[in-house]
Biopython code that builds the backbone (N, CA, C, O; Angstrom):
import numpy as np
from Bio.PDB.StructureBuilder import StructureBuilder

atoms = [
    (1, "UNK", "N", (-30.801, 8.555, 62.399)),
    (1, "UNK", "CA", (-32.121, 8.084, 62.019)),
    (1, "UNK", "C", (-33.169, 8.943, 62.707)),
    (1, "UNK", "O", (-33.063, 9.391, 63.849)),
    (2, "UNK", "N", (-34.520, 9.174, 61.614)),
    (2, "UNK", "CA", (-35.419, 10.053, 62.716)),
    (2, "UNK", "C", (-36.259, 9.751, 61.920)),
    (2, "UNK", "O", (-36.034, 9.138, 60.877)),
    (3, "UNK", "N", (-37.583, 10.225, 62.387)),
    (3, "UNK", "CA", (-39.306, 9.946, 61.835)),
    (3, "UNK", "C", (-39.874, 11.212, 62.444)),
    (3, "UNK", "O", (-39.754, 11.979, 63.400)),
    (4, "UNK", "N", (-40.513, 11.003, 61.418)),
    (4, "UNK", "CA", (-41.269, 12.413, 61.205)),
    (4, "UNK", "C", (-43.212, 11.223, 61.892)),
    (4, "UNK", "O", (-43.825, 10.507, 61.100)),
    (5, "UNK", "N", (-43.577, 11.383, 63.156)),
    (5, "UNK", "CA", (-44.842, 10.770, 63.628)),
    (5, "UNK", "C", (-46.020, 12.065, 64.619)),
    (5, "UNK", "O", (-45.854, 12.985, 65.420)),
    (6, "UNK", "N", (-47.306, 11.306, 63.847)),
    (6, "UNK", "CA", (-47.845, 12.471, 64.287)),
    (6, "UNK", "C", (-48.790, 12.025, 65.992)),
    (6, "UNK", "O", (-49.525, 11.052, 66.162)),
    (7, "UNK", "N", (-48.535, 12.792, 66.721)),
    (7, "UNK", "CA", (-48.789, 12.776, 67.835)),
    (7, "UNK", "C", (-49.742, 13.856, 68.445)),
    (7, "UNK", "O", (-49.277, 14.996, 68.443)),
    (8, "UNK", "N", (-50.953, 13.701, 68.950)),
    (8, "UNK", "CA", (-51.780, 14.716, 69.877)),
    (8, "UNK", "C", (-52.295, 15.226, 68.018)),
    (8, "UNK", "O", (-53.055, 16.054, 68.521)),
    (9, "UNK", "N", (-52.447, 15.365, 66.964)),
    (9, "UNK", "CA", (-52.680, 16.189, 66.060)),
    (9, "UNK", "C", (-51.848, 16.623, 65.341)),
    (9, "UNK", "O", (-52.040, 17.126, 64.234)),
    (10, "UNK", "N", (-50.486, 16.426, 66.081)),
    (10, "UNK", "CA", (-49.248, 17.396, 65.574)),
    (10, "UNK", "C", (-48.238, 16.869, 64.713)),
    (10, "UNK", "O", (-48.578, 15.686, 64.700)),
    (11, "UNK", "N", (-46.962, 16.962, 63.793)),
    (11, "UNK", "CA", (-46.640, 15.890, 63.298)),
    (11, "UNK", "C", (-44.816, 16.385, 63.570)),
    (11, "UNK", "O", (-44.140, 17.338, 63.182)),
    (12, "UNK", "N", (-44.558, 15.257, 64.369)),
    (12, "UNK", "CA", (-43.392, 15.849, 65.322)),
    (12, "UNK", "C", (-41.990, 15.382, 64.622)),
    (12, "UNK", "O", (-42.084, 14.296, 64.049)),
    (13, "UNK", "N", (-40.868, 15.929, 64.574)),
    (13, "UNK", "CA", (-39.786, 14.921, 64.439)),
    (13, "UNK", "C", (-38.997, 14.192, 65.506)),
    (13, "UNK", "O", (-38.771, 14.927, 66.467)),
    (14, "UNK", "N", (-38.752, 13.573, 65.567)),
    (14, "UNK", "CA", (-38.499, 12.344, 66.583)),
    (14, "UNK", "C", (-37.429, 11.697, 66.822)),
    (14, "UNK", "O", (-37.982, 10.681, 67.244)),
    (15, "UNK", "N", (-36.201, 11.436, 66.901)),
    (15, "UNK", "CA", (-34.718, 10.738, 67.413)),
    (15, "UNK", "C", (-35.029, 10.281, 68.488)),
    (15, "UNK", "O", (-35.884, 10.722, 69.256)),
    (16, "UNK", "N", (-34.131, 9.058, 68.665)),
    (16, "UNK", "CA", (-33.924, 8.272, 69.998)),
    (16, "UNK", "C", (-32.968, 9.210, 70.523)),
    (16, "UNK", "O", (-32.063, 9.795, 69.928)),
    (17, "UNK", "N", (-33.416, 9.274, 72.092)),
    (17, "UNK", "CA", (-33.059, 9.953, 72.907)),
    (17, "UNK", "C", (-33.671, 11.446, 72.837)),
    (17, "UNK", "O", (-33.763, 12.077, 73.890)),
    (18, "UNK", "N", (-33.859, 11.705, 72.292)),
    (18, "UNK", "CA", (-34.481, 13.203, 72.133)),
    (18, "UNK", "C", (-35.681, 13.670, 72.824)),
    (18, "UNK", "O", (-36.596, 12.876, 72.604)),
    (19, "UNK", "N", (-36.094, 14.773, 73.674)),
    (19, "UNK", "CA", (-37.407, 15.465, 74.226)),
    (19, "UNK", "C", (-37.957, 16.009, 73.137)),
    (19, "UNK", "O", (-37.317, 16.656, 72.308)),
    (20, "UNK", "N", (-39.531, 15.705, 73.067)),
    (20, "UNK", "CA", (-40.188, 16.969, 72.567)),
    (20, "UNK", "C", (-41.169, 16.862, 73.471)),
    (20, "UNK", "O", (-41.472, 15.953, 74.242)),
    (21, "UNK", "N", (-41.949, 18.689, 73.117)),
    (21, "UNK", "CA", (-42.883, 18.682, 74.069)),
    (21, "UNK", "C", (-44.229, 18.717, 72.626)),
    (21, "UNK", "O", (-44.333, 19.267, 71.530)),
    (22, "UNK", "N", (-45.078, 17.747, 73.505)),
    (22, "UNK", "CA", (-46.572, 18.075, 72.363)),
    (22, "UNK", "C", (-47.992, 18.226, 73.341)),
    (22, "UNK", "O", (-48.043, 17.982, 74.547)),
    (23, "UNK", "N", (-48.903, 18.606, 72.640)),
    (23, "UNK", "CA", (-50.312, 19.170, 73.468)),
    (23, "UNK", "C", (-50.610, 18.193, 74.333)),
    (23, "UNK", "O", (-50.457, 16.996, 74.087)),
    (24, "UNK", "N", (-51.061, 18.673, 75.415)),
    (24, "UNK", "CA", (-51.141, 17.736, 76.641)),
    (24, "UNK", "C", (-51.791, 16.481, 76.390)),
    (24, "UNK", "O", (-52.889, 16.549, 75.837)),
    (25, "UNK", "N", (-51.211, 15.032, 76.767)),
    (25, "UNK", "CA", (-51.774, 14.101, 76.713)),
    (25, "UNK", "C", (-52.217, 13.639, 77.742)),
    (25, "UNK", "O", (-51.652, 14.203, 78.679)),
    (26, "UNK", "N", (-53.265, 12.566, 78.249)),
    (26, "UNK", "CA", (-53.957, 11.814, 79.423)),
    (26, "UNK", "C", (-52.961, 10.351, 79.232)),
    (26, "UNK", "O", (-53.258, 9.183, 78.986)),
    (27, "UNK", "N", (-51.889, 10.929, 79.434)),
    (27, "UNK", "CA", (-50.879, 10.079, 80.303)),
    (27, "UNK", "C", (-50.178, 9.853, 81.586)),
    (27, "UNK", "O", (-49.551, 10.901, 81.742)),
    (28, "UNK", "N", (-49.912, 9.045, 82.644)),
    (28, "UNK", "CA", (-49.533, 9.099, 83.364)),
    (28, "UNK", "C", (-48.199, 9.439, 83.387)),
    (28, "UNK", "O", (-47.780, 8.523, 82.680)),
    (29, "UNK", "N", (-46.911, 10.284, 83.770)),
    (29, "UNK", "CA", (-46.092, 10.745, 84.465)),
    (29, "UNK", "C", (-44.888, 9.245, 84.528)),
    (29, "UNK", "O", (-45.165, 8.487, 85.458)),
    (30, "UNK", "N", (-43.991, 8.919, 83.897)),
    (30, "UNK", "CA", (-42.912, 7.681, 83.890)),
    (30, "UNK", "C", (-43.613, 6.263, 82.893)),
    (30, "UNK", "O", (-43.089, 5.190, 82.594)),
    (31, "UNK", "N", (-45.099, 6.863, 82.545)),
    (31, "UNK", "CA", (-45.125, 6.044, 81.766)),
    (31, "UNK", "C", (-44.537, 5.578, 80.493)),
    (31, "UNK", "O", (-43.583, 6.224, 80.058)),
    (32, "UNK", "N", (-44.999, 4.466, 79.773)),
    (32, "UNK", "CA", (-44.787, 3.990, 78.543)),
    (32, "UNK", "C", (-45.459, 4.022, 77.619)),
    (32, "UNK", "O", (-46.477, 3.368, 77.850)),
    (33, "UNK", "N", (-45.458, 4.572, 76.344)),
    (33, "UNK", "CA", (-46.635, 4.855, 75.554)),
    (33, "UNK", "C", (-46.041, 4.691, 73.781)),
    (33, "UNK", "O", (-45.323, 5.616, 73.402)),
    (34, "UNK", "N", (-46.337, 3.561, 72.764)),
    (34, "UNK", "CA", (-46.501, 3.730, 71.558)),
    (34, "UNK", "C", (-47.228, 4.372, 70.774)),
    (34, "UNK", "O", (-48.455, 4.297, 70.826)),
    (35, "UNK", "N", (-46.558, 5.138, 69.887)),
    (35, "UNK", "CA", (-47.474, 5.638, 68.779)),
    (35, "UNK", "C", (-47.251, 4.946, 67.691)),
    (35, "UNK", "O", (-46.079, 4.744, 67.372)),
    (36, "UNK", "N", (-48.286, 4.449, 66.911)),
    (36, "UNK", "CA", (-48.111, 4.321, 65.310)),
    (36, "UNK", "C", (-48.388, 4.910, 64.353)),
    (36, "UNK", "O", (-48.609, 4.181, 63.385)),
    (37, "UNK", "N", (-48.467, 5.829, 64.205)),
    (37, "UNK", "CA", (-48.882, 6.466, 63.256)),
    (37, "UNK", "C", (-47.389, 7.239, 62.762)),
    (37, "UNK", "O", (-47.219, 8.443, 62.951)),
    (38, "UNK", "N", (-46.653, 6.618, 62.298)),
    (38, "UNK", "CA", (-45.640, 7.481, 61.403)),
    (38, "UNK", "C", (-45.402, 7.062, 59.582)),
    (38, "UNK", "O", (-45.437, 6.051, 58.880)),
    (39, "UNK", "N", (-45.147, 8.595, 59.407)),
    (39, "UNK", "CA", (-45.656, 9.297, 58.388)),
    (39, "UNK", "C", (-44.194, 9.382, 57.723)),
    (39, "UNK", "O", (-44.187, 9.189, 56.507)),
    (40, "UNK", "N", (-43.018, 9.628, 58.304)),
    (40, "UNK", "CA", (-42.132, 9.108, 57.310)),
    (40, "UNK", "C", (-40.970, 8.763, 58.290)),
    (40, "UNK", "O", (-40.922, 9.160, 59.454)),
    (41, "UNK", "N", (-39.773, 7.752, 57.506)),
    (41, "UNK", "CA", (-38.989, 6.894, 58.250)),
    (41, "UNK", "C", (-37.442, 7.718, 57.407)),
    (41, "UNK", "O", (-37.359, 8.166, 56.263)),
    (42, "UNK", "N", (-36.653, 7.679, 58.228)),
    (42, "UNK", "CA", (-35.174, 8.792, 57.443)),
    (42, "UNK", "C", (-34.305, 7.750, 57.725)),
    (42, "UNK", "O", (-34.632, 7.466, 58.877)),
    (43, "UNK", "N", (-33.093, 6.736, 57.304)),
    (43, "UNK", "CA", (-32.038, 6.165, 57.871)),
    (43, "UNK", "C", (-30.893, 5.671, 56.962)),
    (43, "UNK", "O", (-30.769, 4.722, 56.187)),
    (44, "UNK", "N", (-29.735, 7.165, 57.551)),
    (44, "UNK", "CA", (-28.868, 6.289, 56.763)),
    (44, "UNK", "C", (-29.009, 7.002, 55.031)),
    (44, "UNK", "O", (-28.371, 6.397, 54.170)),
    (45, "UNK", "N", (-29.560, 7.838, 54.730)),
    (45, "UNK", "CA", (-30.045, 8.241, 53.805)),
    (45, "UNK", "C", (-30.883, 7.603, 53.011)),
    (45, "UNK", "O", (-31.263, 8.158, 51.981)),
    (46, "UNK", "N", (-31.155, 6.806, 53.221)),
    (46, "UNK", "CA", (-32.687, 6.380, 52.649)),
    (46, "UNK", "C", (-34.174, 6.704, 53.132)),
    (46, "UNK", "O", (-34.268, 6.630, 54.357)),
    (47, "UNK", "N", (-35.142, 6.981, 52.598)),
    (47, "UNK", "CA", (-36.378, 7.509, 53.180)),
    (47, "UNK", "C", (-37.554, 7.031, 52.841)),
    (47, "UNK", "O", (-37.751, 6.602, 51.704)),
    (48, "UNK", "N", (-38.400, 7.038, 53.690)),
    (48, "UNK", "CA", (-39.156, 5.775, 53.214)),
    (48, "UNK", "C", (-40.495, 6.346, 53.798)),
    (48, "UNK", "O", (-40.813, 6.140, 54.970)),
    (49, "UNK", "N", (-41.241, 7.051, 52.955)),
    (49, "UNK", "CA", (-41.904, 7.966, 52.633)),
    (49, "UNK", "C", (-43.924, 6.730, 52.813)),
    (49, "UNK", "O", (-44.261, 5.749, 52.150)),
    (50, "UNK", "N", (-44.504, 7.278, 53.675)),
    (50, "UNK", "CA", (-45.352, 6.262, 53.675)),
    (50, "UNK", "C", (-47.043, 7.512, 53.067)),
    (50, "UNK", "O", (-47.345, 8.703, 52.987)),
    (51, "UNK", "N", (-47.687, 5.982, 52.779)),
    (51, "UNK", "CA", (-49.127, 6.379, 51.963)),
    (51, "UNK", "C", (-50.415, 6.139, 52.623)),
    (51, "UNK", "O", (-51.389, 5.785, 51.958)),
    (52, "UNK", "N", (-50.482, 6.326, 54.004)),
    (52, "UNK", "CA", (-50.358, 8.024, 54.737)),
    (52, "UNK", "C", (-49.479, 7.573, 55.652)),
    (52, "UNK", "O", (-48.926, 8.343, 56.438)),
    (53, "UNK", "N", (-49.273, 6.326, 55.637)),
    (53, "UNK", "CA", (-48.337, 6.047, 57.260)),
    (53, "UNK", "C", (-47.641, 5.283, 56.353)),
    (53, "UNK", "O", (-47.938, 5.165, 55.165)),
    (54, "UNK", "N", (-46.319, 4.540, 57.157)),
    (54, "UNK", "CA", (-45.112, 3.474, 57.147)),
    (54, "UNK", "C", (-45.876, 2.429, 57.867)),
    (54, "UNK", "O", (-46.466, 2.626, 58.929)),
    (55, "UNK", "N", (-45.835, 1.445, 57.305)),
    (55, "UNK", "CA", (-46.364, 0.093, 57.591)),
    (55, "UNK", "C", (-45.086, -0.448, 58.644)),
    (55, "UNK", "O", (-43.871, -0.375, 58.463)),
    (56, "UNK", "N", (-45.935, -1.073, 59.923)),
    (56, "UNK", "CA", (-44.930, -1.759, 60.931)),
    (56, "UNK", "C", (-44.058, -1.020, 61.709)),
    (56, "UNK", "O", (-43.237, -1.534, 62.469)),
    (57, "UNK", "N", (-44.315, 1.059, 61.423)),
    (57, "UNK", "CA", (-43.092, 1.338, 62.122)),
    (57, "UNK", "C", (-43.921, 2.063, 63.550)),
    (57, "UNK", "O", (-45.067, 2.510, 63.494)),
    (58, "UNK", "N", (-43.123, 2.056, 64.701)),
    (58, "UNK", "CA", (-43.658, 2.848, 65.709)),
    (58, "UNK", "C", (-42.763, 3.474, 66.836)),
    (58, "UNK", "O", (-41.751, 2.871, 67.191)),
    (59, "UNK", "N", (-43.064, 4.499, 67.324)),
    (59, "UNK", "CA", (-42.090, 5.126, 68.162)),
    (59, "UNK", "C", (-42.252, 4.855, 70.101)),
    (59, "UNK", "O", (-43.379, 5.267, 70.379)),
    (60, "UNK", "N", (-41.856, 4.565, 70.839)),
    (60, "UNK", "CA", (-41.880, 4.162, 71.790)),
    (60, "UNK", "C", (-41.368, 5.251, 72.478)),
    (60, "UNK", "O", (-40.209, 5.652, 72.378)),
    (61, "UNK", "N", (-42.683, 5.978, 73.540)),
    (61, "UNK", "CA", (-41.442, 7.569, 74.304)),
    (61, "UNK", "C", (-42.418, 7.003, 75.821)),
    (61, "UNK", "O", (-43.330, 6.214, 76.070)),
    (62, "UNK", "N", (-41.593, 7.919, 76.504)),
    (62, "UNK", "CA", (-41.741, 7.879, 78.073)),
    (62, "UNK", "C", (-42.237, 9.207, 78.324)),
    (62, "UNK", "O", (-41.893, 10.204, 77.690)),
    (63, "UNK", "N", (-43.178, 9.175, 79.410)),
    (63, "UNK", "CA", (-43.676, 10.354, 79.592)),
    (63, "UNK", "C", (-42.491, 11.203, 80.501)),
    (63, "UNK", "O", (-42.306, 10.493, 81.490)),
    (64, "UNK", "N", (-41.917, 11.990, 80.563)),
    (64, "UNK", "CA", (-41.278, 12.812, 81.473)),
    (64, "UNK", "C", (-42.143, 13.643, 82.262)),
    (64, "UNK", "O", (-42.393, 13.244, 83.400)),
    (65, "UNK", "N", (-42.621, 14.670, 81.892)),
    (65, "UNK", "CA", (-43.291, 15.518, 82.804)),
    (65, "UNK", "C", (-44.570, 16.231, 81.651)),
    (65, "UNK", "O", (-44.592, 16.265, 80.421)),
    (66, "UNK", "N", (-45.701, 16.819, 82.846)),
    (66, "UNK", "CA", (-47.064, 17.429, 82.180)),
    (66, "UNK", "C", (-46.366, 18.718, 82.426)),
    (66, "UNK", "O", (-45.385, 18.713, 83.169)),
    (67, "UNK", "N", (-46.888, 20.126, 81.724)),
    (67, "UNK", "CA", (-46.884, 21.270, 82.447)),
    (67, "UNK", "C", (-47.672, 22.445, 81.447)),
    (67, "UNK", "O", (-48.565, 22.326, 80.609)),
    (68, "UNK", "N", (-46.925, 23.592, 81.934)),
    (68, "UNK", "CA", (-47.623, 24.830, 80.419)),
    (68, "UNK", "C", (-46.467, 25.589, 80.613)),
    (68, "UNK", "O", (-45.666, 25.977, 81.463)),
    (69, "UNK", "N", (-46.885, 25.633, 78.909)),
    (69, "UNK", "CA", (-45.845, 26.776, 78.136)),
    (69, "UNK", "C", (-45.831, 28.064, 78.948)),
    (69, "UNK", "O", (-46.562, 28.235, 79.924)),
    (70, "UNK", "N", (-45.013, 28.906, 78.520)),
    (70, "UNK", "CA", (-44.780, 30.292, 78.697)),
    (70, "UNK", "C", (-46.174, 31.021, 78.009)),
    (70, "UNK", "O", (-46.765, 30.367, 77.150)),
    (71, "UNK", "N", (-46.656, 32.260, 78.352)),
    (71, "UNK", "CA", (-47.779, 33.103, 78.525)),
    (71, "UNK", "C", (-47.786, 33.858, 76.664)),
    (71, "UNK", "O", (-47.150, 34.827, 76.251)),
    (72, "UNK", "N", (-48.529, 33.161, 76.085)),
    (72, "UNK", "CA", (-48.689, 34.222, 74.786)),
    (72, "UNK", "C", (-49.452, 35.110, 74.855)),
    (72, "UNK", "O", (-50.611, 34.728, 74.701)),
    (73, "UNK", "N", (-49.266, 36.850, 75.129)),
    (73, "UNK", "CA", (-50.194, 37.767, 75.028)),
    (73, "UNK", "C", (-50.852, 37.891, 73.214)),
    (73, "UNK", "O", (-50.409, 37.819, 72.068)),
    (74, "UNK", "N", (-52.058, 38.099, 73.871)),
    (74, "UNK", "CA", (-53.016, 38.694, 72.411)),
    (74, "UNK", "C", (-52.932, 40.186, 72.875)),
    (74, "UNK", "O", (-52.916, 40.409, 74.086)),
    (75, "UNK", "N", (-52.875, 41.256, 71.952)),
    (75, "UNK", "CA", (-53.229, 42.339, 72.159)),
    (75, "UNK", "C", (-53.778, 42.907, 71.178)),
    (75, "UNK", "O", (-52.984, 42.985, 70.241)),
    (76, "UNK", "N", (-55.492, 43.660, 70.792)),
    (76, "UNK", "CA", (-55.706, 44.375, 69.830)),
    (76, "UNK", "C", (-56.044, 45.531, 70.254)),
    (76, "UNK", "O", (-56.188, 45.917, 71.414)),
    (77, "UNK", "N", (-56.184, 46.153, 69.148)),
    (77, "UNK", "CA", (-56.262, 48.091, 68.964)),
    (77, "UNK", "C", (-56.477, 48.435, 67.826)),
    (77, "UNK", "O", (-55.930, 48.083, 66.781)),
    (78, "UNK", "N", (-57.777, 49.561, 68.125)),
    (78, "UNK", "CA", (-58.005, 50.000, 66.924)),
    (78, "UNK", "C", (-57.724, 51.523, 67.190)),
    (78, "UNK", "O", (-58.223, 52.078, 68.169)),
    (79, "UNK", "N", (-56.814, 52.271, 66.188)),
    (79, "UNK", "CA", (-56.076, 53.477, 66.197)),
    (79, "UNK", "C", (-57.423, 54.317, 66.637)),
    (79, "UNK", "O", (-58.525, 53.930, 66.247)),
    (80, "UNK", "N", (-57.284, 55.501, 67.480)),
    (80, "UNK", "CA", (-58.532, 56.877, 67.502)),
    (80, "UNK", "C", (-59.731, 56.180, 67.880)),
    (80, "UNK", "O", (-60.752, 56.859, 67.986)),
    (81, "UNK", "N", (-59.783, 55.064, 68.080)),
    (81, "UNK", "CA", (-61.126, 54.437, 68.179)),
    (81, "UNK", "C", (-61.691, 53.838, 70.187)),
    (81, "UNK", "O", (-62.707, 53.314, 70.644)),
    (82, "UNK", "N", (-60.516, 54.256, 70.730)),
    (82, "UNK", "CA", (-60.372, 53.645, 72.000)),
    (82, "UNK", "C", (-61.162, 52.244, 72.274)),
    (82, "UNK", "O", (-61.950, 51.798, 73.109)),
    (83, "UNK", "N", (-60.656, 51.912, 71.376)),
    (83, "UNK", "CA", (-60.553, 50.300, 71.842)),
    (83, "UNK", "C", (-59.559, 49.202, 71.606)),
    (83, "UNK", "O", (-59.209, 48.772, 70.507)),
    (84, "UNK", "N", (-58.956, 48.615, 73.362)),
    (84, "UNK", "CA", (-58.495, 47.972, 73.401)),
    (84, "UNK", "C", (-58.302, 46.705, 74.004)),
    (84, "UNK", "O", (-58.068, 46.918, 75.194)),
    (85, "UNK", "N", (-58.287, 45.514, 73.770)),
    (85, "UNK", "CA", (-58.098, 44.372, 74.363)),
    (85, "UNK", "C", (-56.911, 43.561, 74.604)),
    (85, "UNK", "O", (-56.268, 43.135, 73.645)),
    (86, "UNK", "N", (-56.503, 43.265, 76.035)),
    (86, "UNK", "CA", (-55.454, 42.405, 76.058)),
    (86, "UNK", "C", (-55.990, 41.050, 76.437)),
    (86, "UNK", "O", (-56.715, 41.062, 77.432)),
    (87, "UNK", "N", (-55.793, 39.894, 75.866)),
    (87, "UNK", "CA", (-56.063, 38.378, 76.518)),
    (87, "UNK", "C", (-54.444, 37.630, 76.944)),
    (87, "UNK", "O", (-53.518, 37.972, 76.209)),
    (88, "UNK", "N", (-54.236, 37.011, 77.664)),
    (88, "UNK", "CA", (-53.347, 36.140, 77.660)),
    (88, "UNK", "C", (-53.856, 34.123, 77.772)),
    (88, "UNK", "O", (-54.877, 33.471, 77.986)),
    (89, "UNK", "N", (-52.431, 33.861, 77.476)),
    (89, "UNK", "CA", (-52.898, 31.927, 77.118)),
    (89, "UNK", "C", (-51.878, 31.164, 77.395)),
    (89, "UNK", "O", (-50.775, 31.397, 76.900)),
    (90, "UNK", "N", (-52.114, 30.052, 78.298)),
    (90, "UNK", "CA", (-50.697, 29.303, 78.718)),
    (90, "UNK", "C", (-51.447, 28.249, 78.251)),
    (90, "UNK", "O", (-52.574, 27.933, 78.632)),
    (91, "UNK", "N", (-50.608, 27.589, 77.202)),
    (91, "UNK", "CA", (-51.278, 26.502, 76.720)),
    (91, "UNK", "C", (-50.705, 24.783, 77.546)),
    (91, "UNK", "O", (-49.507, 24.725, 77.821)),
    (92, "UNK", "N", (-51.226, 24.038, 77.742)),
    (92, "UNK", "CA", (-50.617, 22.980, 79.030)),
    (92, "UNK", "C", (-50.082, 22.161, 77.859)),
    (92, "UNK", "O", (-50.637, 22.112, 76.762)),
    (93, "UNK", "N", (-48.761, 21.411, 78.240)),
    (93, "UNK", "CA", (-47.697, 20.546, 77.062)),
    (93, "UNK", "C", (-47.752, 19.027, 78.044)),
    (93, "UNK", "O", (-48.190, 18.833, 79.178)),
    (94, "UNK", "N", (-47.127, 18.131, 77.082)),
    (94, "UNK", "CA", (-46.614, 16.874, 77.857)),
    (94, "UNK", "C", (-45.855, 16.715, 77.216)),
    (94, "UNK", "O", (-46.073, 16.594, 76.010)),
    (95, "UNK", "N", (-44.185, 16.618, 77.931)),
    (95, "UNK", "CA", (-43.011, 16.444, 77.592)),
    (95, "UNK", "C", (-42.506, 14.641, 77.403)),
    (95, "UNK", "O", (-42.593, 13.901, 78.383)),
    (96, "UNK", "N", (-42.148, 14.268, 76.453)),
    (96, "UNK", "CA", (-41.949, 12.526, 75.945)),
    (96, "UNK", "C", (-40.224, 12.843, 75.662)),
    (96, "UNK", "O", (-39.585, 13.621, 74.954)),
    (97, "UNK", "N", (-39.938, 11.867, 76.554)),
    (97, "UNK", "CA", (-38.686, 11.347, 75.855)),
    (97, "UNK", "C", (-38.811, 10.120, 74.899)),
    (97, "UNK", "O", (-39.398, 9.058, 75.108)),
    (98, "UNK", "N", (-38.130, 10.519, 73.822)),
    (98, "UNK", "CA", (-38.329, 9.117, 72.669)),
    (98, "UNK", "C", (-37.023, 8.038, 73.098)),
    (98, "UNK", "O", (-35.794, 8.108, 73.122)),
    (99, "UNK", "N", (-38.190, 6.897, 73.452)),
    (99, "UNK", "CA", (-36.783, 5.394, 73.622)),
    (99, "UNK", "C", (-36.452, 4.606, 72.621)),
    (99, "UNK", "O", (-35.338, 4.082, 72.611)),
    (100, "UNK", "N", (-37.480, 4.360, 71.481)),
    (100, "UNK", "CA", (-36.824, 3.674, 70.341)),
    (100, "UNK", "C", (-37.922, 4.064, 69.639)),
    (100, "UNK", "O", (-38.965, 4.631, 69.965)),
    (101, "UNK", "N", (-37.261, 3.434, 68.078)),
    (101, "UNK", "CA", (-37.780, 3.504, 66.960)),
    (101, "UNK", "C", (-38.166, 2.522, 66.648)),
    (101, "UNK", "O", (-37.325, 1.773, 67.146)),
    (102, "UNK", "N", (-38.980, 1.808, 66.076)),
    (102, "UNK", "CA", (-39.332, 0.366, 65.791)),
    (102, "UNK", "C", (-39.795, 0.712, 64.243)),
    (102, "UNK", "O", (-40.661, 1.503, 63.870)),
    (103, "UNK", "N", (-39.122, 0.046, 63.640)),
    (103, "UNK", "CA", (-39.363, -0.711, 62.488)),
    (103, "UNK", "C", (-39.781, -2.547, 61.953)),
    (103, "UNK", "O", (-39.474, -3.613, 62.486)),
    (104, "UNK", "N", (-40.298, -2.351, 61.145)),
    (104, "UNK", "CA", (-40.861, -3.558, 60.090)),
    (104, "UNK", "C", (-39.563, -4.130, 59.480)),
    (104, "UNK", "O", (-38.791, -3.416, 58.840)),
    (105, "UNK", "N", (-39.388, -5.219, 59.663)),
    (105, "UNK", "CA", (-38.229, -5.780, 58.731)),
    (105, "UNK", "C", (-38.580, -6.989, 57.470)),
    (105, "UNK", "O", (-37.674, -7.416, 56.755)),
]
sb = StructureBuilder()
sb.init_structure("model")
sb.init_model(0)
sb.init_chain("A")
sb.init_seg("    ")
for serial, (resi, resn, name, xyz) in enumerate(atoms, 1):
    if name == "N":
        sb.init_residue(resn, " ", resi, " ")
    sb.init_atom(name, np.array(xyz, "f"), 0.0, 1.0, " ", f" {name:<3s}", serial, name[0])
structure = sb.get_structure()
């Protein structure tokens, strides 16, 4: 079973037990945190496709840890023209373990 719920902006897929990491949230560190907003429900092969959300369903994750990604360089250049720019960007994540799935019955 998994759900596709959108979190921070983003629209994540989701299993019990599973880590993902999404854009940093103003959560505390072992906390507990519901989202409702999911967008589609998978179980068992049935799918249950919501108009914009699934009525009654919500995902329940634990905060594990805050931190930042690995360093994405920008680099541009323009050929004969001597100009060049390097930027770099560590973008900061908050890592959720998902504890359940909650559904509407």
């Amino acid at each position: 079973m998994y759900v596709i719920v959108k979190i921070a902006g983003q629209q994540v897929r989701a299993e019990k037990g599973r880590k993902v990491m999404v854009p940093k949230l103003a959560l505390a560190e072992g906390s507990r945190h519901r989202f409702a907003e999911v967008m589609l429900v998978t179980d068992e092969g049935k799918t249950q496709v919501g108009a914009p959300l699934v009525a009654g369903a919500a995902v329940e994750a634990t905060v594990v840890a805050h931190g930042r990604d690995e360093k994405i360089e920008i680099y541009k250049m323009r050929r004969r023209k001597n100009y060049r720019r390097r930027k770099g960007h560590r973008q900061y994540y908050t890592e959720l373990k998902i504890e359940e799935i909650l559904l509407a019955n």
